[in-house]
Each structure stands twice: as structure tokens, then as C-alpha cells.
Residue frames as qw, qx, qy, qz and C-alpha x, y, z in Angstrom:
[[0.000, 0.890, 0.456, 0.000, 0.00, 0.00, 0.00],
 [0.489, 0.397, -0.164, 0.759, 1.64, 3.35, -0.89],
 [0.328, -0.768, -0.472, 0.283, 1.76, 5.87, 1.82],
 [0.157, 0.958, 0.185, 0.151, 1.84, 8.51, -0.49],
 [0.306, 0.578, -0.150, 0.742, 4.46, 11.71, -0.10],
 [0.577, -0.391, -0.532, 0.480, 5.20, 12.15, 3.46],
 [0.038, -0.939, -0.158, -0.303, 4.33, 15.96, 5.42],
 [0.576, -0.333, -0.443, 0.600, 6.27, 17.52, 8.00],
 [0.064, -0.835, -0.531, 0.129, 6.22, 20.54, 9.47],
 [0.518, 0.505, 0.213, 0.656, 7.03, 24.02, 8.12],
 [0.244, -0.825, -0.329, 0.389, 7.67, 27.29, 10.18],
 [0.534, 0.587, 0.062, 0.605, 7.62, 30.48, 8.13],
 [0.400, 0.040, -0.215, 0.890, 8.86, 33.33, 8.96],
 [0.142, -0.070, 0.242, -0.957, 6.65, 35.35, 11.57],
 [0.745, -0.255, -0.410, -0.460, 3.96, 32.76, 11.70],
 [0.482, -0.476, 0.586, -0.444, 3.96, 31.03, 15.34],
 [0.798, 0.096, 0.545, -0.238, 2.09, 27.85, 13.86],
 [0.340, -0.102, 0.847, 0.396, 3.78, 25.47, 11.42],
 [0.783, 0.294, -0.059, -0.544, 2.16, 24.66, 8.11],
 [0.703, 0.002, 0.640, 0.310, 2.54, 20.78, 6.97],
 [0.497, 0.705, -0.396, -0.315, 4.07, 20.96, 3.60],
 [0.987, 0.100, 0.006, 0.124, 5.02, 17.58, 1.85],
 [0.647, -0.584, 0.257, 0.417, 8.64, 16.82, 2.51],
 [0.645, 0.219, 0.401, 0.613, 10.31, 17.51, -1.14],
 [0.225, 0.781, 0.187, 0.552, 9.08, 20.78, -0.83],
 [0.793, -0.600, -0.003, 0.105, 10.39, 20.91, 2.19],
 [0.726, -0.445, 0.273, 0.448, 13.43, 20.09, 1.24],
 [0.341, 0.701, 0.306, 0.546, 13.88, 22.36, -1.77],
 [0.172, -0.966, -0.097, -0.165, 13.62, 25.12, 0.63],
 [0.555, -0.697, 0.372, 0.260, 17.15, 24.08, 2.58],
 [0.456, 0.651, -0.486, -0.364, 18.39, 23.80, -1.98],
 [0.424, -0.156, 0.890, 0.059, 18.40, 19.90, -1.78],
 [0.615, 0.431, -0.332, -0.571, 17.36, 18.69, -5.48],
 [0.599, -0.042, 0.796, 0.079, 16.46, 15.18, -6.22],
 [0.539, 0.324, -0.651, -0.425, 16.89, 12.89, -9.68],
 [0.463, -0.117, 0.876, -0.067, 15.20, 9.91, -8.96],
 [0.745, 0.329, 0.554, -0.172, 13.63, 8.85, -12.27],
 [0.645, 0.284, 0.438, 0.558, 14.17, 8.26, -15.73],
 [0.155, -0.496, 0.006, 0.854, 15.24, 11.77, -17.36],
 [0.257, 0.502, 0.806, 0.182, 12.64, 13.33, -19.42],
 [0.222, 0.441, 0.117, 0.861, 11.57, 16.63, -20.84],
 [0.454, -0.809, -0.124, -0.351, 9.15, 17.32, -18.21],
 [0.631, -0.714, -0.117, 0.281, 11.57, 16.23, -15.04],
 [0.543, -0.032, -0.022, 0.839, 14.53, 18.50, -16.96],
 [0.051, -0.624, -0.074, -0.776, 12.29, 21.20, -17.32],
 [0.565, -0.804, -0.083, -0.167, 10.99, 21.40, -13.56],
 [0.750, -0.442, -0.071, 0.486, 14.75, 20.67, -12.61],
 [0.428, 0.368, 0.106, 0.819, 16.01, 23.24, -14.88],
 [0.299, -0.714, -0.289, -0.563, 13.14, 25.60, -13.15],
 [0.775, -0.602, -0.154, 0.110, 14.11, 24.43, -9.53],
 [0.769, 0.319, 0.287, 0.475, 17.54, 25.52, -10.16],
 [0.177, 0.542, 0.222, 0.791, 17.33, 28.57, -12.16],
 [0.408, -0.810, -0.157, -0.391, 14.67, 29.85, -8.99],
 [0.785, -0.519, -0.163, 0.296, 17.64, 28.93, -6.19],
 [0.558, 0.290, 0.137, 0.766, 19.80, 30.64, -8.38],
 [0.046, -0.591, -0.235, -0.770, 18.00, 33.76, -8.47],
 [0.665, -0.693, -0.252, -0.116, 16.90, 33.04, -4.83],
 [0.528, -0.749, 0.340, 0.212, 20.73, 33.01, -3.54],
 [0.771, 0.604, -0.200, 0.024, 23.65, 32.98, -5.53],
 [0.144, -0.603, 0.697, -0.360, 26.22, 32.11, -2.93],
 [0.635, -0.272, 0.631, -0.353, 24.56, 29.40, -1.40],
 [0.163, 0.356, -0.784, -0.482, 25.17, 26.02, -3.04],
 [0.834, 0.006, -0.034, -0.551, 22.78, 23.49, -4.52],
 [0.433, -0.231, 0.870, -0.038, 22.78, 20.06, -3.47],
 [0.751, 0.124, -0.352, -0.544, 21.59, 17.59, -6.53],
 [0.601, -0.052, 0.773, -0.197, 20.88, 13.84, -4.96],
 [0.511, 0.365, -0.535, -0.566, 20.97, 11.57, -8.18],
 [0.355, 0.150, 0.922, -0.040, 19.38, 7.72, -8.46],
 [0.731, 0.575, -0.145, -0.338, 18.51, 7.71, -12.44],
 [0.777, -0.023, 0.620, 0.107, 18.82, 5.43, -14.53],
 [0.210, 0.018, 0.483, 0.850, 19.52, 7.90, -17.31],
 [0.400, 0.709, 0.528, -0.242, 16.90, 8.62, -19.79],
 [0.606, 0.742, 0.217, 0.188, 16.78, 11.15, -23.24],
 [0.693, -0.034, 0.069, 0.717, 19.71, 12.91, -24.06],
 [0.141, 0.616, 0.312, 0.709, 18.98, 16.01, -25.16],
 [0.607, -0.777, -0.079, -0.144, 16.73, 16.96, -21.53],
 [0.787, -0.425, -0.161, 0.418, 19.67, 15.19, -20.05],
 [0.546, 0.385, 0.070, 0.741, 21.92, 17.92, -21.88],
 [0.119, -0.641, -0.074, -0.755, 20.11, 20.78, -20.98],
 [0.726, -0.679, -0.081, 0.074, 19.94, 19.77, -17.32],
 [0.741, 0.213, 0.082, 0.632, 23.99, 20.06, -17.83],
 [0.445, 0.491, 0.151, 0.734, 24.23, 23.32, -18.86],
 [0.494, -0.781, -0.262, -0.279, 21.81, 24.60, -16.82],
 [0.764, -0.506, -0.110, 0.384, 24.49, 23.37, -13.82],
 [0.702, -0.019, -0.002, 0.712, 27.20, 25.30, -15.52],
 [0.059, 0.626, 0.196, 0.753, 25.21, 28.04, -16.26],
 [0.395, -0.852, -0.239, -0.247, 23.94, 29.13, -12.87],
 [0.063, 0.789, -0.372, 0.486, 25.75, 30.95, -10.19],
 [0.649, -0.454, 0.539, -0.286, 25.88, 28.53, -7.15],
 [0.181, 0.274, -0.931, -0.159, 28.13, 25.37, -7.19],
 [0.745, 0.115, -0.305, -0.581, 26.14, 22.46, -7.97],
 [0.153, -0.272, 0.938, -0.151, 27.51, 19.52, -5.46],
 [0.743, 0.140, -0.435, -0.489, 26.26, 16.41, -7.20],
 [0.271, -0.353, 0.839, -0.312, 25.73, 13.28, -5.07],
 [0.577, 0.191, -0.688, -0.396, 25.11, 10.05, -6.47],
 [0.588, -0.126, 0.464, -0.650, 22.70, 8.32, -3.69],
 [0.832, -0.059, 0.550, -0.031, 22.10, 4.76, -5.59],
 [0.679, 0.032, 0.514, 0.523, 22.70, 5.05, -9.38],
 [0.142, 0.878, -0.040, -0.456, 23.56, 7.06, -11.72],
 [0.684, -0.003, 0.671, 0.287, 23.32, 6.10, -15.18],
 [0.331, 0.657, 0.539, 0.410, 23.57, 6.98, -18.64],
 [0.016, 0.671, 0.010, 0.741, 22.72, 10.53, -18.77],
 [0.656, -0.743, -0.132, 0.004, 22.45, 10.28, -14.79],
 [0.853, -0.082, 0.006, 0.516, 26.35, 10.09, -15.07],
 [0.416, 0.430, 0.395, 0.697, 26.57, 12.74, -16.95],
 [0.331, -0.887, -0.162, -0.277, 24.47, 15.10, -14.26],
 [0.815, -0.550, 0.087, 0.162, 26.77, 13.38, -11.68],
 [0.645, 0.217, 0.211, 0.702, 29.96, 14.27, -13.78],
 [0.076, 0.722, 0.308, 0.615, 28.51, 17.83, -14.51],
 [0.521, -0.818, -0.190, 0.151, 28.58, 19.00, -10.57],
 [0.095, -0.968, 0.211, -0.100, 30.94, 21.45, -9.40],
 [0.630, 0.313, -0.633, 0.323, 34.74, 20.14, -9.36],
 [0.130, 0.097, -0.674, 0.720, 35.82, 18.94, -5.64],
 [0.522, 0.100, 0.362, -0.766, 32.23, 18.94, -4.98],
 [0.686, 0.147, -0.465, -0.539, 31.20, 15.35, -6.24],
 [0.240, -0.373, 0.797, -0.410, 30.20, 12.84, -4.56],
 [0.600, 0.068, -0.669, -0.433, 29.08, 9.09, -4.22],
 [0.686, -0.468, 0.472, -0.296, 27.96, 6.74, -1.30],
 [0.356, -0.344, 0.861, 0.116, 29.89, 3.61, -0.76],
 [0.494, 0.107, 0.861, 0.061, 27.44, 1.36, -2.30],
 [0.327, 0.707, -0.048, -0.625, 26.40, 4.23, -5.08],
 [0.622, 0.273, 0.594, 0.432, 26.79, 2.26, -8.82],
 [0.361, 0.703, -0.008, -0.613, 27.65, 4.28, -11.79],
 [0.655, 0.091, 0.673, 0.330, 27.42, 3.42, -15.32],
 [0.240, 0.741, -0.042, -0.626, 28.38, 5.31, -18.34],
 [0.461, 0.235, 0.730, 0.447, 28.14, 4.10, -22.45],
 [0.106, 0.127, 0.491, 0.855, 27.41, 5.72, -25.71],
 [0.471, 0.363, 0.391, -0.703, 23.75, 7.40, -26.33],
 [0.356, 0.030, 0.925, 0.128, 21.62, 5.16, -28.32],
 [0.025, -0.274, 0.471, 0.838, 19.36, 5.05, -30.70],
 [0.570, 0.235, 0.744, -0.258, 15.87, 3.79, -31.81],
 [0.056, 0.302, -0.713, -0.631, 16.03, 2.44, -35.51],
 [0.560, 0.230, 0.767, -0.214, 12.73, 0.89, -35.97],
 [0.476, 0.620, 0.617, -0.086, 10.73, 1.75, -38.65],
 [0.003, 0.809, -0.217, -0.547, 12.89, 4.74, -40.92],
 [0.765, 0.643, -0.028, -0.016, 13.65, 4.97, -44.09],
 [0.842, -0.027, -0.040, 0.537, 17.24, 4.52, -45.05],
 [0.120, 0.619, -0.019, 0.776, 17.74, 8.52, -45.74],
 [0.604, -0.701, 0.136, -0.354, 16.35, 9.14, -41.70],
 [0.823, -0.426, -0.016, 0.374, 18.73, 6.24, -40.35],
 [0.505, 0.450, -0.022, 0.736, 21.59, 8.55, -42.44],
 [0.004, 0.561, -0.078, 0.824, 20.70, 11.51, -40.79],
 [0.653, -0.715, -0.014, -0.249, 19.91, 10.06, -37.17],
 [0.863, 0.048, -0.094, 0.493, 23.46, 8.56, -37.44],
 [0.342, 0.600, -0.022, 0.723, 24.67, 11.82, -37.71],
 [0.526, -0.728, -0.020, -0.439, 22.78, 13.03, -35.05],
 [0.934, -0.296, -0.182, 0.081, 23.97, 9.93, -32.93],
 [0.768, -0.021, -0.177, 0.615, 27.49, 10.40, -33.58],
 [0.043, 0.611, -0.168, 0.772, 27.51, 14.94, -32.49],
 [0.708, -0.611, 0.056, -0.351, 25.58, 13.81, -29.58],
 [0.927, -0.212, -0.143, 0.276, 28.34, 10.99, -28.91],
 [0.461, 0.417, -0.109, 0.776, 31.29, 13.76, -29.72],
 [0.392, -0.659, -0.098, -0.635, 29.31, 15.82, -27.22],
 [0.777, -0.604, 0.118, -0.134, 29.45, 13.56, -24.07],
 [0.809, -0.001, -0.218, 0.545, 32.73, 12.23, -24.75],
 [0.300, 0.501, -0.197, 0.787, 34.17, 16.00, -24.78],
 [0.649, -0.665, -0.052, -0.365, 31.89, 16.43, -21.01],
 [0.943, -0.309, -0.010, 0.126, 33.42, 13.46, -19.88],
 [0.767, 0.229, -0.038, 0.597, 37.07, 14.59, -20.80],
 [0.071, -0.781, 0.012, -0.620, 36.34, 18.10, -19.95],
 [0.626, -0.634, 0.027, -0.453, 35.00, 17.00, -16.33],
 [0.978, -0.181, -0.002, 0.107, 37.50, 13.62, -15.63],
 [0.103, -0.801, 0.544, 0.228, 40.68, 14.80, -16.98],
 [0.694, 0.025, 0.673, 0.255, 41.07, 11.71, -18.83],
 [0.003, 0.387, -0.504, -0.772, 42.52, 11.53, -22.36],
 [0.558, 0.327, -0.174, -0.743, 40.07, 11.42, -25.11],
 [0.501, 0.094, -0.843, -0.173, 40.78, 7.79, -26.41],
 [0.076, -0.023, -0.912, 0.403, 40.43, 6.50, -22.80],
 [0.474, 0.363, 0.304, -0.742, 36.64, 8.16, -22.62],
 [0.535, 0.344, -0.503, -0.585, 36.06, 6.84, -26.28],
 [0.473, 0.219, -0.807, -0.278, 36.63, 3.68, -25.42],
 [0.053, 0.228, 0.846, -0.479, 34.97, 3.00, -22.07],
 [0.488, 0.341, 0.238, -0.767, 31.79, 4.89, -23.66],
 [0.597, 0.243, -0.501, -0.578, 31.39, 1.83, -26.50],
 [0.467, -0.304, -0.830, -0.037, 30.08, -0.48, -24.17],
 [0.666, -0.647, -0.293, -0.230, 28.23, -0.35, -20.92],
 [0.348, 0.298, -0.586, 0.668, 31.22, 0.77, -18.29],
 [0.596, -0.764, -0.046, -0.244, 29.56, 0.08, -14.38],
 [0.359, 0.477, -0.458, 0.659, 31.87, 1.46, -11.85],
 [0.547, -0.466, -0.467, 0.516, 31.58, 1.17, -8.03],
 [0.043, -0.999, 0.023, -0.007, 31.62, 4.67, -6.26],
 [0.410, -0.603, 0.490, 0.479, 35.94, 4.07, -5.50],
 [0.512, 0.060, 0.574, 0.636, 36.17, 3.26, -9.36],
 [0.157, 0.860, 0.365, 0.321, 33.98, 6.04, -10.29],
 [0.086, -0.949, 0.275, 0.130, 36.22, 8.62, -8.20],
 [0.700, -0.218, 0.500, 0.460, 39.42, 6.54, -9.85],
 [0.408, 0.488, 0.539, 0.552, 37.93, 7.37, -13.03],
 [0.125, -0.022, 0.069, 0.989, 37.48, 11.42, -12.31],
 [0.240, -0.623, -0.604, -0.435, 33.59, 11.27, -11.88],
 [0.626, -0.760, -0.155, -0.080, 33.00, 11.87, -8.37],
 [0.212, 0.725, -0.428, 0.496, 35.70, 13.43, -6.27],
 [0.004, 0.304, -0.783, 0.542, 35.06, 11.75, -2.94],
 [0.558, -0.149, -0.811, -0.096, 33.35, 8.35, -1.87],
 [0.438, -0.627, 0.100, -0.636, 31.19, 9.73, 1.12],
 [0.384, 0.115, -0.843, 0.360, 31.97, 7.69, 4.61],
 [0.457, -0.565, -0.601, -0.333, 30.04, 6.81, 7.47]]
């Protein structure tokens, strides 16, 4: 049985008496951002929007993104990206169960020295794929294309953000590469492998 989206209580400012306010909004308020689901234009727009308002709300204070995706479209995933690089507060990116695919790629994207993973945190990063079903042969030509700027794209992230040399990114992104959190801060994702 679900039990729904948990309240708690909420004291503003100059009110004596709490209000209950569901806990994600809750926590928004102290700049804690969660990714937990597949990445999609609606959850990059409301994260780009969450964000962009903390930004504008404090530009000193840093945002905290909590990540457990399994990836999801590329493009959203992109523009969640920029977004990070583009606002004024560092973006400390913590990688809470997995972080795949474009989840990596948030979790890569976080402020340098400000990345993190828990111990038992999986990450897993590989090329961005592709759905050939039904296309003429002129549309697979020109989604290839697509396929491979978008692949030239995350490699140059990943090389940008890891310090690793181009080949070495090239070639761990043409299969499925899962990494532990200590091989994911070996490999220049995550800077430090949170302890208990």
C-alpha cells in the first residue's frame, strides 16, 4: 500500500504555527534537489526551473543535486547540464544509488571537488543510443549523424569533467562501463566516496 508523499512541518517566517508541507518541498527550501527517475523533458524542465529559482533566490549558497537515475533522453539530459554550468551557485552532485547513462553525466557535470558518491552508489556510463525501428534509409543517415555529435558531445563532457585523455573516454563509452563509487572517483567522476 503506498503511503503517499510524506508531510512535516514548516515554520515560516513570523507565523507562530507550522504549516505541513510535503517533505520535497520541504526540502527544496534548505536547496536539496532530487533525480530519482528516468530523465525526461518534463523532469529537466521542472529541474532546470528548480535551479534557475535557487539561483536567483541566492547565488552564494550552493545546490545540493541527490541523483538515483537510470539515465533517460539525451537532449533533456543535456540541458539539465548546462543549466548546472550556467547558474551561479556550485552544484555539489551526489550520487545516492545510481547514476546512469545521462544520470552520469548530471553526476559528472557537478561542481569540481564537490562530487560525490555513497559507498554502495553504482555508476554506469556508455554511448547514447538510438531507436532504428521503422525509418527509411535517408532518416537512419541523418539520425546517425545526429547519434554520432551527440556521442562527440558527451565524450568532450566526460574529458572536460574527468581529466582523462580522449581515447580513454572513447573507449569505455562503447560499451556499458559500471563502476563502483571508489572506481567512479578513480575514473574522475565523483571526487570523494562519502563515509560513514
Amino acid at each position: 500500500m503506498p503511503i503517499g508523499v510524506p508531510k512535516v512541518p514548516f515554520k515560516t517566517h513570523g507565523n507562530r504555527n507550522p504549516t505541513w508541507v510535503d517533505i520535497i518541498n520541504r526540502l527544496y527550501r534548505e536547496r536539496l534537489i532530487f533525480l530519482g527517475q528516468v530523465i525526461t523533458n518534463d523532469v529537466s524542465n521542472q529541474l532546470i526551473a528548480l535551479m534557475v529559482y535557487l539561483s536567483a533566490e541566492s547565488e552564494t549558497k550552493d545546490l545540493y543535486l541527490l541523483i538515483n537515475s537510470p539515465g533517460g533522453w539525451v537532449i533533456p539530459g543535456i540541458a539539465i547540464y548546462d543549466t548546472m554550468q550556467f547558474v551561479r551557485p556550485d552544484i555539489e552532485t551526489i550520487c545516492v544509488g545510481l547514476a546512469a547513462s545521462m544520470g552520469s553525466v548530471i553526476l559528472v557535470g557537478g561542481e569540481i571537488t564537490k562530487r560525490i558518491a555513497f559507498p554502495h552508489a553504482r555508476v554506469m556510463i556508455h554511448e547514447p543510443a538510438a531507436g532504428f525501428y521503422e525509418a527509411q534509409a535517408s532518416e537512419l543517415i541523418l539520425e546517425a549523424e545526429e547519434l554520432l555529435k551527440l556521442r562527440e558531445i558527451l565524450t568532450r563532457i566526460y574529458v572536460q569533467r574527468t581529466g582523462k585523455p580522449f581515447w580513454v573516454v572513447s573507449e569505455d563509452l562503447e560499451r556499458d562501463t559500471f563502476m563502483s563509487a571508489t572506481e567512479a572517483q578513480a575514473h574522475g567522476i565523483v571526487d570523494f566516496v562519502a563515509v560513514a
